[in-house]
C-alpha positions as CSV (number, residue, x, y, z in Angstrom):
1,X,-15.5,38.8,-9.9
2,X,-12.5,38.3,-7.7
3,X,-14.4,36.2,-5.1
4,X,-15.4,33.9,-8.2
5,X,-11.8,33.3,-9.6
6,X,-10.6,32.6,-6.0
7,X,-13.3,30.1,-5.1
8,X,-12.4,28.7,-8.5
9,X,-9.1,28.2,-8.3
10,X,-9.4,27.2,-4.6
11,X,-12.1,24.2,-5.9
12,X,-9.7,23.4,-7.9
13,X,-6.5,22.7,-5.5
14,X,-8.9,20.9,-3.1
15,X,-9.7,18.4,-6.3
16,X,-6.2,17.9,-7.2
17,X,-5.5,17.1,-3.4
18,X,-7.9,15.1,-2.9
19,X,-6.8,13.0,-5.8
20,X,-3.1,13.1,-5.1
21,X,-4.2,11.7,-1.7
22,X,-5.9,9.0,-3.7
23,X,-3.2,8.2,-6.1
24,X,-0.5,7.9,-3.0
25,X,-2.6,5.9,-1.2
26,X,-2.9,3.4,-4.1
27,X,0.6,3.3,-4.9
28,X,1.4,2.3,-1.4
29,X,-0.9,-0.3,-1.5
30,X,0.4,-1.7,-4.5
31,X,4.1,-1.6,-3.1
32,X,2.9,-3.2,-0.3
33,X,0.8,-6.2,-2.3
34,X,3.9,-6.5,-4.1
35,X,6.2,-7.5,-1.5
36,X,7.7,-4.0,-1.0
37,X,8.1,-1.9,1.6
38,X,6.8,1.5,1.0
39,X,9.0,3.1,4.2
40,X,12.2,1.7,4.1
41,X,12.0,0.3,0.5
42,X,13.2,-3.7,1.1
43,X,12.2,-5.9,-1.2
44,X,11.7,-10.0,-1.1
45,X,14.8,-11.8,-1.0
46,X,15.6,-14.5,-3.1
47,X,18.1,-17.1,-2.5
48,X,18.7,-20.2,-5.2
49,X,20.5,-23.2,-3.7
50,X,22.5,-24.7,-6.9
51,X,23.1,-28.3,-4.6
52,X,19.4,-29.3,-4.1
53,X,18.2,-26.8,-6.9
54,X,15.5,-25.0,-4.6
55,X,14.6,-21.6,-4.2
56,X,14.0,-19.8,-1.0
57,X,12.1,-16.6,-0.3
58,X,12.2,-14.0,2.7
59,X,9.3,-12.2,2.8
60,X,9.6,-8.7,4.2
61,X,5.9,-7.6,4.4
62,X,3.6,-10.2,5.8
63,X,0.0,-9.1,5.1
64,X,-2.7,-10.7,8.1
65,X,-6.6,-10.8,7.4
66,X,-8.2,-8.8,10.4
67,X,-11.8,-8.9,9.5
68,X,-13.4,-11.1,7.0
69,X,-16.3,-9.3,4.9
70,X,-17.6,-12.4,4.2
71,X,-19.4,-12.7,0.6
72,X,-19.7,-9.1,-0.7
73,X,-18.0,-7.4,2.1
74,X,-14.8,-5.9,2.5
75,X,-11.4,-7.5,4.0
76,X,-9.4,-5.4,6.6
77,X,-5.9,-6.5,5.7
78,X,-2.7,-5.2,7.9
79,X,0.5,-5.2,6.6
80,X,3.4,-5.0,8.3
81,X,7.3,-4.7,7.7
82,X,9.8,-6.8,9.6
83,X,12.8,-4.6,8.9
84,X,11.2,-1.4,9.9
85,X,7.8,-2.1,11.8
86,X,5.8,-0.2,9.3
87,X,2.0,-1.4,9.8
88,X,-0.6,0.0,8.0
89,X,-4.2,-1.7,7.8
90,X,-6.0,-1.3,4.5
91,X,-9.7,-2.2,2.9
92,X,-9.7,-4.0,0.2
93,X,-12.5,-5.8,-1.6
């Protein structure tokens, strides 16, 4: 009976981690599609120029197509920060 409730509850943890490890993974590639930095935590700059009325951007993740999937495939995207030389490459469909 023991051996049951331990390899129940150790089922269990190894779900949960499994989709922690999912959830994180997903945030950070959100943060990341978003302009942010998951490591350091810049964001995009935005500077408004009231003479000429324009607005400028710096970009702090720039995001680089690696392998093409083609039609139904799936793009290998690397992202990488300039403030803190995070890269990370993700799939993504």
């Amino acid at each position: 009976m023991q051996t049951i409730i331990f390899l129940l509850l150790v089922f269990l943890i190894v779900i949960y981690s499994v989709l922690l490890y999912f959830k994180n993974k997903h945030s950070r590639v959100d943060k990341l599609n978003s302009g942010e930095c998951p490591s350091c935590g810049q964001k995009t700059k935005t500077f408004y120029d009231e003479n000429t009325k324009t607005t400028f951007k710096q970009e702090v993740i720039t995001a680089r197509v690696l392998k093409n999937g083609g039609c139904s495939g799936v793009n290998d995207i690397e992202y990488k920060c300039k403030i803190c030389g995070l890269k990370e490459v993700y799939s993504q469909a």
